[in-house]
C-alpha positions as a Markdown table, in Angstrom:
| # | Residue | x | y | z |
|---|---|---|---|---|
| 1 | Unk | 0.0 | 0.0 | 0.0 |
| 2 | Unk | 1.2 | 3.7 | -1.0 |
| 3 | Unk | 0.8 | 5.5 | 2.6 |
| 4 | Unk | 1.7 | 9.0 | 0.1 |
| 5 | Unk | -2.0 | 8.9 | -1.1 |
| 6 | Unk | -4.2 | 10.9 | 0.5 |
| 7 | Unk | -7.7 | 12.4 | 0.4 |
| 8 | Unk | -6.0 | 15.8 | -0.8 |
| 9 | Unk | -3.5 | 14.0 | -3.7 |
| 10 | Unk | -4.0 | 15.2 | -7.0 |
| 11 | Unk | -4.6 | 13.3 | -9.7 |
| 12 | Unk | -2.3 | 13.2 | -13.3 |
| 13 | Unk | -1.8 | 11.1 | -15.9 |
| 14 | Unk | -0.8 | 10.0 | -19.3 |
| 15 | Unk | -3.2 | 9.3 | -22.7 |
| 16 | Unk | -2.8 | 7.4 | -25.0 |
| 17 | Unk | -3.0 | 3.6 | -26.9 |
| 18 | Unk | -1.1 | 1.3 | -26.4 |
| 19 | Unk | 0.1 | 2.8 | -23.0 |
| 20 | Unk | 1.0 | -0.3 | -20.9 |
| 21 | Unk | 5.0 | 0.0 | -22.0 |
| 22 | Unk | 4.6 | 3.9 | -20.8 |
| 23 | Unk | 7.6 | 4.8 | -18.4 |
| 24 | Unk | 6.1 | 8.1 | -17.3 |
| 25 | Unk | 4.2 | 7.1 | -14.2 |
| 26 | Unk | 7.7 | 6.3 | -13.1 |
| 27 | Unk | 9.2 | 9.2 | -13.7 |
| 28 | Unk | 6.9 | 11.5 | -12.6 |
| 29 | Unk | 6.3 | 9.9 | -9.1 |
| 30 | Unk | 9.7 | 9.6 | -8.5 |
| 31 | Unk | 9.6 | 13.3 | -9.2 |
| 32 | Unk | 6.7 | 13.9 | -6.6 |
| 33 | Unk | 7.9 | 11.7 | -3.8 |
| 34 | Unk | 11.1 | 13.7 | -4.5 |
| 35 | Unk | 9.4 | 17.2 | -3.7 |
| 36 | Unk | 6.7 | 15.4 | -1.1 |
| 37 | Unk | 4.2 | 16.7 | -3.4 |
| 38 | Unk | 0.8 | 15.2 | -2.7 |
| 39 | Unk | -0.3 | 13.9 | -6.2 |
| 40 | Unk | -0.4 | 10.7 | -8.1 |
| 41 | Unk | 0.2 | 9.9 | -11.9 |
| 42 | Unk | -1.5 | 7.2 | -13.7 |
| 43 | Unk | -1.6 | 5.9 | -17.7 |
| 44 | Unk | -5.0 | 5.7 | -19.1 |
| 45 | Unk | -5.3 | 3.4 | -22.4 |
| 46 | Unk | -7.2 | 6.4 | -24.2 |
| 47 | Unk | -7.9 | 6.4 | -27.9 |
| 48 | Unk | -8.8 | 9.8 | -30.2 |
| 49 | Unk | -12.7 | 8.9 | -30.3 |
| 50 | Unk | -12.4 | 9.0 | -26.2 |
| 51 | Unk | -10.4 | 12.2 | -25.9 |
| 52 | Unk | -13.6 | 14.7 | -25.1 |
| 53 | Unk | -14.7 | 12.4 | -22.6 |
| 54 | Unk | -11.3 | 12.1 | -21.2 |
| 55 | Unk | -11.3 | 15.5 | -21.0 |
| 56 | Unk | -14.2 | 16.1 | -19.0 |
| 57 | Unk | -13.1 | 13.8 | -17.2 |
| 58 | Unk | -9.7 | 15.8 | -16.2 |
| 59 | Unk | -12.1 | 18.4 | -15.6 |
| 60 | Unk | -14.7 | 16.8 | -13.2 |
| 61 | Unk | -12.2 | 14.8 | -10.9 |
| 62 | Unk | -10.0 | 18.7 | -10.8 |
| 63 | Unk | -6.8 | 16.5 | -12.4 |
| 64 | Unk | -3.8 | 18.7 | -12.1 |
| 65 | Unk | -2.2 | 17.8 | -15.5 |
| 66 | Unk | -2.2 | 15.0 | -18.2 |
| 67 | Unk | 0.4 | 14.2 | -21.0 |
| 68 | Unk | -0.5 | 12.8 | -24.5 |
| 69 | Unk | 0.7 | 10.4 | -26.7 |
| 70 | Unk | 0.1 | 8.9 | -29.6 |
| 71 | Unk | -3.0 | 8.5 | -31.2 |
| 72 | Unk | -4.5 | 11.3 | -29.3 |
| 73 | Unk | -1.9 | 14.5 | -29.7 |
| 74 | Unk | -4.1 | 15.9 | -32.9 |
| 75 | Unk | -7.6 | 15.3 | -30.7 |
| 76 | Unk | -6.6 | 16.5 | -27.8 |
| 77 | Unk | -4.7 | 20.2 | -29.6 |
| 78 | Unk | -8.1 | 20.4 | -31.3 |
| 79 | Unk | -9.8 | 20.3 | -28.2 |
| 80 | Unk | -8.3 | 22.6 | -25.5 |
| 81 | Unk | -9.4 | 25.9 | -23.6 |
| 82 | Unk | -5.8 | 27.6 | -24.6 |
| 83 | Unk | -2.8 | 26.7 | -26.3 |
| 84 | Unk | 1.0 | 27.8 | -26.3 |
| 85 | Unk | 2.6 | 29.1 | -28.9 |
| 86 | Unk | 4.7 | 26.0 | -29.8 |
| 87 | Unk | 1.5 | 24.1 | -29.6 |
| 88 | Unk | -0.6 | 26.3 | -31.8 |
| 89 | Unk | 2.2 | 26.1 | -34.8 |
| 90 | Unk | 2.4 | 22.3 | -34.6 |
| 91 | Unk | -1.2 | 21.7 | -34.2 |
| 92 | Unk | -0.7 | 19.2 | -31.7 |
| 93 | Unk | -0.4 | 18.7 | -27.5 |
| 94 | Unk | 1.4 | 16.6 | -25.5 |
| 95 | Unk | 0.9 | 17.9 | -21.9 |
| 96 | Unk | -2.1 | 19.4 | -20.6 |
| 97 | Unk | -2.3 | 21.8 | -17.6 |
| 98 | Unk | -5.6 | 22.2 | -15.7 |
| 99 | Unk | -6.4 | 25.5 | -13.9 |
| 100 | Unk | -9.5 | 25.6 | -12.2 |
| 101 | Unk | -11.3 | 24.1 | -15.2 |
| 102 | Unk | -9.5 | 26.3 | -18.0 |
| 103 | Unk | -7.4 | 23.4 | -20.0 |
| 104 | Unk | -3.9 | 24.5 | -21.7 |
| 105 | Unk | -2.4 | 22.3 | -24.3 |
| 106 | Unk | 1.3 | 22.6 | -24.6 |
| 107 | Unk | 4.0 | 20.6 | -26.8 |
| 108 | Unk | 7.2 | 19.9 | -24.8 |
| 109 | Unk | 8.9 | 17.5 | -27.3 |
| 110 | Unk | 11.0 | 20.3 | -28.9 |
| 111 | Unk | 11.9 | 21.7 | -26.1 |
| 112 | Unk | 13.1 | 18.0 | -24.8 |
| 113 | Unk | 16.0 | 18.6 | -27.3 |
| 114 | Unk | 16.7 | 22.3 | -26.5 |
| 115 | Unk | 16.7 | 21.4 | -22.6 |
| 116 | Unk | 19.1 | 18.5 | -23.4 |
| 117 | Unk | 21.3 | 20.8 | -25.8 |
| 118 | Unk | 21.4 | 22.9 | -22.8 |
| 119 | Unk | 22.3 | 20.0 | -20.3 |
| 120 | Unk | 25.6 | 19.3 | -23.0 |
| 121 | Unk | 26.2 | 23.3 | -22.4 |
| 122 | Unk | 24.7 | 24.3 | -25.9 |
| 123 | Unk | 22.6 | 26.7 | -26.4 |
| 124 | Unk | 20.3 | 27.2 | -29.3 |
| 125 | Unk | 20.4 | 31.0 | -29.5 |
| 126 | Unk | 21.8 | 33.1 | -32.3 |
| 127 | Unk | 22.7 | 29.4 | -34.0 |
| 128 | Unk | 22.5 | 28.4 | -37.6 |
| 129 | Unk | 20.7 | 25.0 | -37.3 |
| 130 | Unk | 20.2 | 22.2 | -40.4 |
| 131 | Unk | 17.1 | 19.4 | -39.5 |
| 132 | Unk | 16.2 | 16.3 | -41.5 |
| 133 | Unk | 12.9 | 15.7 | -41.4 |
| 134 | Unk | 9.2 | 17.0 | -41.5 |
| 135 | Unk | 7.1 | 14.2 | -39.3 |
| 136 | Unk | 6.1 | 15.0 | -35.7 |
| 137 | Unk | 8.9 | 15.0 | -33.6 |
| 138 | Unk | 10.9 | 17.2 | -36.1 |
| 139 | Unk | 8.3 | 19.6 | -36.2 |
| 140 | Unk | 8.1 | 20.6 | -32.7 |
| 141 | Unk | 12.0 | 20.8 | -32.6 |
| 142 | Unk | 12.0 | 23.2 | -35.8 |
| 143 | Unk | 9.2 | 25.3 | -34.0 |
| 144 | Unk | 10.7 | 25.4 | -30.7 |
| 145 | Unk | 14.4 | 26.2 | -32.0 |
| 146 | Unk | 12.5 | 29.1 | -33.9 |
| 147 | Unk | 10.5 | 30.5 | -30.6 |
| 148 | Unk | 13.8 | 30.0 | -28.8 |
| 149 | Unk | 15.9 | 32.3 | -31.0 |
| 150 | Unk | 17.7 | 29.9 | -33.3 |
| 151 | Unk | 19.5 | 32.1 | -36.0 |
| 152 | Unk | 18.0 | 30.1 | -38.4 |
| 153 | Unk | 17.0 | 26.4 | -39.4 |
| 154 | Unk | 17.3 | 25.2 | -42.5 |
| 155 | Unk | 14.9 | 21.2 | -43.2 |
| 156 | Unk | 15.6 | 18.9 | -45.3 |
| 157 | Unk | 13.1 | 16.3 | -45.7 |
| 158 | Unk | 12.5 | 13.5 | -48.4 |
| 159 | Unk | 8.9 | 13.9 | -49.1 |
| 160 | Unk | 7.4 | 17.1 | -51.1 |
| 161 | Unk | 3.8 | 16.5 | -48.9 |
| 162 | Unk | 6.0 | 16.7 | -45.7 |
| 163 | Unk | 8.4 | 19.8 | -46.7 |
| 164 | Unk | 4.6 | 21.2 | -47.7 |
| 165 | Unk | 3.5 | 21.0 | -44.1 |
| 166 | Unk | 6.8 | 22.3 | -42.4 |
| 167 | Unk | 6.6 | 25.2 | -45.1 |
| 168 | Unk | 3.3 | 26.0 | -43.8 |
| 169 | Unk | 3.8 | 26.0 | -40.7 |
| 170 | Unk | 7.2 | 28.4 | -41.2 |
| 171 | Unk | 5.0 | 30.9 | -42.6 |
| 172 | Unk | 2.7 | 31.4 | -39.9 |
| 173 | Unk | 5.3 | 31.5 | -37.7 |
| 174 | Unk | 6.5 | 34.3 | -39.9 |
| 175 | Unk | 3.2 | 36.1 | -40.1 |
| 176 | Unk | 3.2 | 36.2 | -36.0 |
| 177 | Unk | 6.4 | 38.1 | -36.0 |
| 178 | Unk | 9.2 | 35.0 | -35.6 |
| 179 | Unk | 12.2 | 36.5 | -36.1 |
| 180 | Unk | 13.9 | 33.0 | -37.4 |
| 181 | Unk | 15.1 | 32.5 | -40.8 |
| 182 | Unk | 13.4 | 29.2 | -42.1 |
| 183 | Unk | 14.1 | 27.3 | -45.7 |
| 184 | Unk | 13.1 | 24.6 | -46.8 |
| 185 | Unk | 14.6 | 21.7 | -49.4 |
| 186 | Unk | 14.6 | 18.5 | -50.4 |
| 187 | Unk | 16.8 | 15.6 | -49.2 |
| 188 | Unk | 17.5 | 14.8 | -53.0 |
| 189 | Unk | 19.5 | 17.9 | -53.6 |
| 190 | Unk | 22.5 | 16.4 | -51.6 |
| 191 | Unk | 25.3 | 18.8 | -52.9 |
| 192 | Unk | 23.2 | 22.1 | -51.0 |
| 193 | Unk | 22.4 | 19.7 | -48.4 |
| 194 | Unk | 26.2 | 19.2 | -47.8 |
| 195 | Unk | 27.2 | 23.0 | -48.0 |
| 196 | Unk | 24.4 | 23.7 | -45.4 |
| 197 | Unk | 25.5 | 21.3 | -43.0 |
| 198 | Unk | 29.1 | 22.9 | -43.7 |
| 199 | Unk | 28.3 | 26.3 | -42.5 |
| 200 | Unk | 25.8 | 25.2 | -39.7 |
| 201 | Unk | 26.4 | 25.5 | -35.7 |
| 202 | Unk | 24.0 | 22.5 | -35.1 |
| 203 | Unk | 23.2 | 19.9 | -37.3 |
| 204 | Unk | 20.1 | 17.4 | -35.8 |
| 205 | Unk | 19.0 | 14.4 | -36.8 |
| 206 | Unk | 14.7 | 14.3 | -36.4 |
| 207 | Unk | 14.1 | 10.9 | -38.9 |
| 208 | Unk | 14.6 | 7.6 | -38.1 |
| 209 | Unk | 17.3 | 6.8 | -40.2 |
| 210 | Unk | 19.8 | 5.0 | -38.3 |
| 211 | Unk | 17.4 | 3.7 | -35.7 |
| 212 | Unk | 17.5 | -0.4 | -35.0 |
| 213 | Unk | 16.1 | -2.7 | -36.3 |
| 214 | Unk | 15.2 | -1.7 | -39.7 |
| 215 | Unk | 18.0 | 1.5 | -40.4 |
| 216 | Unk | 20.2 | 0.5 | -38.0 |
| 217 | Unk | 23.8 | 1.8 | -39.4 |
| 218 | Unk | 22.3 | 3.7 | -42.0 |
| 219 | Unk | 22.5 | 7.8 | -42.3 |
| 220 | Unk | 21.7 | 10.7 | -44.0 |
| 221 | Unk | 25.1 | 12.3 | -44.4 |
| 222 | Unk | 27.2 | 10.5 | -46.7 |
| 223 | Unk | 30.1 | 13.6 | -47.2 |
| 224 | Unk | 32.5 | 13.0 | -44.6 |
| 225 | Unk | 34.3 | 16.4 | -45.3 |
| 226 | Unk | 30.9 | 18.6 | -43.7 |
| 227 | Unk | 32.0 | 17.3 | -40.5 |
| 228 | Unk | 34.6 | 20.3 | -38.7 |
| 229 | Unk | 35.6 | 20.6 | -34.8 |
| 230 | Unk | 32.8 | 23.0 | -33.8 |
| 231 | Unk | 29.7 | 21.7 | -35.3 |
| 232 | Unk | 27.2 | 20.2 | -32.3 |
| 233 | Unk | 25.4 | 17.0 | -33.8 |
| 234 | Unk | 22.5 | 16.0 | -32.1 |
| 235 | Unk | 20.1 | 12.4 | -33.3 |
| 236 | Unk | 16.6 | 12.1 | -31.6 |
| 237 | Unk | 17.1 | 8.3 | -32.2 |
| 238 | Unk | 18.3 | 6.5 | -28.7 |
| 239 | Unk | 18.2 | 2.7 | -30.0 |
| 240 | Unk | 21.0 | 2.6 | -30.7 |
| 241 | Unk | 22.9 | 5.0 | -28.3 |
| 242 | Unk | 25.6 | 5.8 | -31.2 |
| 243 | Unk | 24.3 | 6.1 | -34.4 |
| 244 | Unk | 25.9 | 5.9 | -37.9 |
| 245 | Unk | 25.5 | 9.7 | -37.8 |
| 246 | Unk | 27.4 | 10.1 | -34.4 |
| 247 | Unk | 30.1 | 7.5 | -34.7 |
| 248 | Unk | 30.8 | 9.3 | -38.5 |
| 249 | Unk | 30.7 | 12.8 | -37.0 |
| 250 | Unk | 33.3 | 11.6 | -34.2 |
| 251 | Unk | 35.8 | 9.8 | -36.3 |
| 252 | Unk | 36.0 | 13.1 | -38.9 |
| 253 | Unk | 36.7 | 15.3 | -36.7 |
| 254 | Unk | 33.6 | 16.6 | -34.0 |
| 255 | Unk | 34.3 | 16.9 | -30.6 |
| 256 | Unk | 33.2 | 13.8 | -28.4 |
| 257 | Unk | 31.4 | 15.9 | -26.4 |
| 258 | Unk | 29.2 | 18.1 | -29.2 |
| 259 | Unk | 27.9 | 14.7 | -30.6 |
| 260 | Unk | 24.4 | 13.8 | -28.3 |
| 261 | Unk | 21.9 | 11.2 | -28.6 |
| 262 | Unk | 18.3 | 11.2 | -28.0 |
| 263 | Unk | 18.3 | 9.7 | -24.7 |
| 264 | Unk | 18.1 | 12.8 | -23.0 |
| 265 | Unk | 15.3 | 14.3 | -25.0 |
| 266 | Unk | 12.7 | 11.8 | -23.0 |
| 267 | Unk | 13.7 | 13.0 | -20.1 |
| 268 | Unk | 13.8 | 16.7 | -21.1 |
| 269 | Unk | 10.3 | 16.6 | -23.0 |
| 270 | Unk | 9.3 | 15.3 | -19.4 |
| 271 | Unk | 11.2 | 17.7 | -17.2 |
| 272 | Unk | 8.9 | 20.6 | -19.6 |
| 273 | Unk | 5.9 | 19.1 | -18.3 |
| 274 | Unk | 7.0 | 18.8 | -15.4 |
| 275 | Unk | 7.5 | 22.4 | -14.9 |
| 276 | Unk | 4.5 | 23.2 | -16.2 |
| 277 | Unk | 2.8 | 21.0 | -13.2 |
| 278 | Unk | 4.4 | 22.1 | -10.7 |
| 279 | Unk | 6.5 | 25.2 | -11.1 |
| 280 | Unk | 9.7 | 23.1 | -10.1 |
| 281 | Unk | 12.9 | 21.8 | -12.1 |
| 282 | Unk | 12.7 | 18.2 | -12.7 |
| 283 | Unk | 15.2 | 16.8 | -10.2 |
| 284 | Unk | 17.2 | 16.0 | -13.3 |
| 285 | Unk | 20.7 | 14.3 | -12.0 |
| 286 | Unk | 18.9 | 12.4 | -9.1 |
| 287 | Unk | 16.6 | 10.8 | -11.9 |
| 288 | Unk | 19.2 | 10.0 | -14.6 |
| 289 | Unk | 20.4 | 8.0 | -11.5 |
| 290 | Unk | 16.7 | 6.4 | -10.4 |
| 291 | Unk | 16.6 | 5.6 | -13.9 |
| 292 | Unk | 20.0 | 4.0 | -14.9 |
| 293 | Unk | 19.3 | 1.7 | -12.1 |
| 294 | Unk | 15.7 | 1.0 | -13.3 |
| 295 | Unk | 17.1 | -0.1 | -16.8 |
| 296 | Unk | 19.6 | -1.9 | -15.2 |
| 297 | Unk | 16.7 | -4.0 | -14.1 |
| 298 | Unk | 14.8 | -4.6 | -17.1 |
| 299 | Unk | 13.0 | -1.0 | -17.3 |
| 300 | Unk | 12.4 | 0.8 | -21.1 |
| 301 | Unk | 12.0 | 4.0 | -20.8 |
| 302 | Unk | 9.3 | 5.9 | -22.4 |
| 303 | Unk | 9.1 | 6.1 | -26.0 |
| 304 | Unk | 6.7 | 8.2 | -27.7 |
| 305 | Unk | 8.6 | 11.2 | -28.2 |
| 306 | Unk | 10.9 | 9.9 | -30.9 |
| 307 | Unk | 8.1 | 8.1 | -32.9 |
| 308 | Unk | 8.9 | 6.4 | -36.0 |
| 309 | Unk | 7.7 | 8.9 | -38.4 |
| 310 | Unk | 8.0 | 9.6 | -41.8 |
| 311 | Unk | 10.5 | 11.8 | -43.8 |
């Protein structure tokens, strides 16, 4: 038996189908016991058709928060009281804040990777930045980067219908005053691809090229020369911890250091939320630690931040 719950704990929790493999009841109770802050957070098996009911449901038991993953992160943006900026551009929420009744939708998944850039003493700001890829988790880092003050961001993606949508949502980022240079080319025109990545700060990696099984040891950069001492390389994909990408950027000439996997973007995306919650930083270092030894034991962490989307 829990002897933390109480008649005053406050109820949050995750949506979403399948959820059962979800890590983030884990890590956000560690993160309350942590604190000693009275709540509780649960996963709730939640498809799109049941999000409005799920909703009002948040709203009649006075839930603090919820996050939201796949299939419902569409339903959920189209059905919210307020939105954040980040979540307005990318049409989609993954962490809902409840005040009083009034439900916000935010998107932390971009700003998982800026956090994590941040943790590996990089900051985003001023930076010329090159992105592969147009599906969902690219999308939130391209409009995050841009709301954070990235220099510019130039995506390359493979398909024309997903460089379409990116392109779109670039321009109304534009119209609202986004200061951030944004282009937009295809994956096929290698040679600009090549010169872009040459002149970039921070070069990341939002596909799923190089990700095990199916692309394990394959990437998108195939021009060892673009590689120089004081580029940051950063790859959303954490299975395997050093992809083709990395271990190429390393052996022609990056700094150790500068090249980052997507590990840290789970936790990040979650620390975001977090904050939002509660008004408290994620005890970061102490659950890096809670975790470690959780894998060590069998535990996968959560995984629907770095989906397997298209590009």
């Amino acid at each position: 038996m829990d002897t933390r719950i109480s008649g005053k704990t406050r109820l949050l929790g995750v949506f979403g189908t399948p959820i059962k493999h979800s890590g983030s009841p884990i890590m956000y109770n560690f993160c309350f016991d942590y604190y000693g802050i009275d709540c509780a957070y649960l996963a709730f098996d939640t498809d799109a058709s049941q999000v409005k009911d799920s909703l009002a449901a948040m709203r009649r038991l006075n839930m603090r928060g919820a996050n939201v993953t796949m299939p419902c992160k569409q339903e959920v943006c189209r059905n919210m009281d307020k939105l954040s900026d980040a979540a307005r551009f990318v049409g989609a929420v993954n962490t809902i804040v409840n005040d009083n009744g009034v439900l916000t939708g935010h998107i932390t998944d971009g700003m998982g990777v800026v956090l994590d850039l941040k943790d590996h003493n990089v900051s985003i700001v001023d930076k010329d930045i090159v992105l592969f890829g147009a599906g969902g988790a690219a999308t939130a880092i391209m409009v995050q980067c841009a709301l954070d003050g990235a220099k510019s961001i130039t995506v390359f993606n493979r398909s024309k219908e997903g460089l379409d949508h990116v392109a779109g949502i670039g321009q109304k980022m534009m119209d609202d005053g986004v200061k951030c240079k944004l282009e937009f080319h295809s994956l096929s025109d290698t040679d600009l691809m090549h010169d872009k990545i040459r002149e970039c700060d921070i070069l990341i990696n939002g596909t799923c090229v190089g990700m095990a099984p199916a692309l394990d040891g394959q990437s998108l950069v195939t021009d060892m020369s673009v590689f120089h001492e004081d580029m940051v390389i950063y790859d959303v994909i954490y299975h395997p911890l050093v992809t083709k990408l990395m271990a190429d950027a390393v052996a022609n000439g990056c700094k150790e250091e500068n090249v980052i996997g997507g590990k840290g973007m789970l936790l990040w995306q979650g620390a975001g939320a977090f904050k939002l919650y509660t008004g408290l930083d994620m005890p970061a270092q102490k659950l890096k630690e809670f975790l470690a030894k959780r894998e060590e034991e069998g535990f996968e962490p959560p995984v629907d931040v770095a989906e397997n989307v298209p590009y």
